[in-house]
C-alpha positions in Angstrom: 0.0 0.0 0.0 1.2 3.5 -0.7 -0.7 6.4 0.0 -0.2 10.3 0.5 -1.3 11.9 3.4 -2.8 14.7 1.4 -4.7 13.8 -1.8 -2.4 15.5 -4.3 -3.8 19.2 -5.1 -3.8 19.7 -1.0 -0.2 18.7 -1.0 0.5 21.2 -4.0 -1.7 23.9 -2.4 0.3 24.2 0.9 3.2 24.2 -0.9 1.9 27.3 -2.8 1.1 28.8 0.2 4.8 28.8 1.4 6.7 32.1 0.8 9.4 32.5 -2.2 12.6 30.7 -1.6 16.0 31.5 -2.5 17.1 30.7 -5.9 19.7 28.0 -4.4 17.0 26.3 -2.1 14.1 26.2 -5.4 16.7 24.9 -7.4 17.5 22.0 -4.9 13.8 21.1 -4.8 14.2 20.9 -8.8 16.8 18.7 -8.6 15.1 16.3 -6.2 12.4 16.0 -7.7 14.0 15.2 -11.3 16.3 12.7 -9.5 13.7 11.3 -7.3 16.0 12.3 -3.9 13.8 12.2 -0.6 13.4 15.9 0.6 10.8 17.3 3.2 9.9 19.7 0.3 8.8 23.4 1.0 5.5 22.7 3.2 7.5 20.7 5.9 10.4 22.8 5.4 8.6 26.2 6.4 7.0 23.7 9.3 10.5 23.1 10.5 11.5 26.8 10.5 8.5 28.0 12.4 8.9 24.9 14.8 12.7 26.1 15.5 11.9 29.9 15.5 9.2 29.9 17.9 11.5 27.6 20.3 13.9 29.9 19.6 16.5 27.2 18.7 20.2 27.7 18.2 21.5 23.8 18.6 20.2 21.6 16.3 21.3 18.3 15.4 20.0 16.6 12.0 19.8 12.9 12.2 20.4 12.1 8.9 20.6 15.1 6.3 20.3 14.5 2.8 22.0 17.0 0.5 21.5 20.1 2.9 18.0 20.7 2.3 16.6 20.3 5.9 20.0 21.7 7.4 18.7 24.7 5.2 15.5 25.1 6.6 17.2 24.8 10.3 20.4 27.1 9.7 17.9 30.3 8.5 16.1 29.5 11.9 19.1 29.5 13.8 20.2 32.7 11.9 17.4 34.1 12.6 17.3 33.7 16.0 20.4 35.1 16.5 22.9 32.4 15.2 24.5 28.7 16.7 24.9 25.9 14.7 23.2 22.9 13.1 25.1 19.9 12.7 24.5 17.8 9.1 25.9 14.1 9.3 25.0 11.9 6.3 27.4 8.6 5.5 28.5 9.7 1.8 31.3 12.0 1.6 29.9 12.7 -1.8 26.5 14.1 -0.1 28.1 16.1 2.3 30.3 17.7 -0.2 26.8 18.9 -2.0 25.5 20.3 1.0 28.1 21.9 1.8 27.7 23.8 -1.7 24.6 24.3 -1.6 24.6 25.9 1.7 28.0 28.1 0.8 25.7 29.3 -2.0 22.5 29.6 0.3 25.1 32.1 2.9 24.2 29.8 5.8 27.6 27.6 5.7 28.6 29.9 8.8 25.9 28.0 10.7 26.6 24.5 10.0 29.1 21.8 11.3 29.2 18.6 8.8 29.5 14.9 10.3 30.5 12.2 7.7 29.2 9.1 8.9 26.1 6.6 11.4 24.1 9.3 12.4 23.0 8.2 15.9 26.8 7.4 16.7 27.3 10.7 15.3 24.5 12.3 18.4 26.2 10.2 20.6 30.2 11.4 20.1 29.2 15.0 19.4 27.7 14.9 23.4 26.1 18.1 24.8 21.9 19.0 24.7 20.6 20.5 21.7 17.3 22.4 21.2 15.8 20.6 18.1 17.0 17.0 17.1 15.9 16.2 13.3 14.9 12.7 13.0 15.1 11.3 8.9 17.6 7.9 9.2 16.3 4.3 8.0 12.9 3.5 9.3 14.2 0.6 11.5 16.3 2.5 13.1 14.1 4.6 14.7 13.0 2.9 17.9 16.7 2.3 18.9 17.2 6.4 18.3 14.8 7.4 20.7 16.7 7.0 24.2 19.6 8.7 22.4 17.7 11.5 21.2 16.5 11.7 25.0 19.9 11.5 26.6 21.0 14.4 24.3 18.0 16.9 23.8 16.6 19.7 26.7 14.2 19.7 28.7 11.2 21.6 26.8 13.5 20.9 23.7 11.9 19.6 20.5 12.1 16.7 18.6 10.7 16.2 15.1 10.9 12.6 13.0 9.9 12.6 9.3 7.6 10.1 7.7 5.4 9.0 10.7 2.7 7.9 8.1 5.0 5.9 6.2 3.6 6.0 2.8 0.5 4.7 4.2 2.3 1.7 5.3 1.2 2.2 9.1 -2.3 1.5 7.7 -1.8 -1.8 6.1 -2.0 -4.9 8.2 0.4 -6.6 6.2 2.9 -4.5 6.1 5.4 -5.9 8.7 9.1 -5.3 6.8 11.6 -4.1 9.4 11.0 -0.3 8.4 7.0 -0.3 8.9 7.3 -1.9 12.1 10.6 0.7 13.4 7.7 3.7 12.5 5.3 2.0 14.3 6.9 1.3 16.9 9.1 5.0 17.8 5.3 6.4 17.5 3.8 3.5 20.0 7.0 4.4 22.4 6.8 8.5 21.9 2.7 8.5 21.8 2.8 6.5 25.5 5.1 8.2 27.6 4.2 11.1 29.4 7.5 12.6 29.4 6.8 13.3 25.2 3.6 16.1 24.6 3.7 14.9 20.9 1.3 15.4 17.8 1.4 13.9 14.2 1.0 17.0 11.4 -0.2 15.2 8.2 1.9 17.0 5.9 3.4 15.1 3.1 4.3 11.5 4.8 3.8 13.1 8.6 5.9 14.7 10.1 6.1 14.0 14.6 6.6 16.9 16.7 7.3 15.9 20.2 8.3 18.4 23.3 10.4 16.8 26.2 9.4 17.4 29.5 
């Protein structure tokens, strides 16, 4: 089973609704979209900002970053709330190099520090708290995330974790590969413990926004 959150022309109307981008950041959803590359795209991306502006966030780690797209969204946040950094870790040296491009173009490479390698390792050897921790790795991965994400984000700090809704695969009784059930079961873990106040926002493939007490 795969389904959209949003029937198509929502999906395309909220991503009308989202302000111009910068030339650098349109282009990058061009070339994901001709290449097929996973991004958040703009509606989830202007989520993100207003998520880390209004917690006025100036740590933010990215648990698996893509080509800089996300870490885009994040570094104008933390530039606009008066600067920190956001730290990008992908595995492919070749991916981090685009970011990094894309981001010197975008003005923000000021505001990012690059990690080449396991993300979640990556959390764990950087050490300190952030105020936002950006959750996109492999599916399965996700439950075994969580206490790490704990250990390493504030209290009244955010998390957010892309693709809660899983293509529609959360809704299909059959679907038990190991990424279906690793959604299933970070949102089972985050949705039942008191110490999360958490929501899923149905935009694109859900995105979960979760504030630790």
């Amino acid at each position: 089973m795969t389904r959209e959150a949003l029937v198509p022309e929502f999906g395309t109307y909220l991503e009308n609704l989202v302000p111009p981008r910068p030339a650098e950041l349109a282009e990058m959803e061009e070339t994901a979209k001709k290449l097929g590359f996973p991004i958040i795209g703009p509606a989830c991306g202007q989520f993100c900002y207003l998520a880390a502006r209004t917690l006025g966030a100036r740590s933010v780690f990215e648990l698996g970053s893509g080509f800089g797209y996300s870490t885009a969204w994040f570094a104008q946040a933390v530039r606009d709330n008066g600067g920190g950094v956001v730290h990008h870790v992908v595995w492919d040296e070749k991916l981090s190099k685009r970011a990094k491009q894309h981001l010197q173009a975008l003005g923000l490479i000021e505001y990012v520090e690059f990690h080449v390698g396991e993300a979640v390792s990556a959390l764990r050897e950087t050490g300190g708290t952030f105020d936002l921790i950006f959750n996109d790795i492999d599916k399965h991965g996700y439950p075994a995330s969580l206490p790490v994400i704990r250990d390493h984000l504030r209290p009244g700090g955010l998390m957010i974790v892309d693709n809660l809704l899983w293509h529609g695969g959360v809704l299909d009784p059959k679907d038990d590969s190991d990424d279906t059930k690793g959604v299933r079961e970070l949102t089972r873990l985050v949705m039942s413990d008191p110490s999360w106040i958490a929501s899923i926002v149905p935009l694109r493939d859900g995105m979960l926004i979760a504030r630790k007490s």
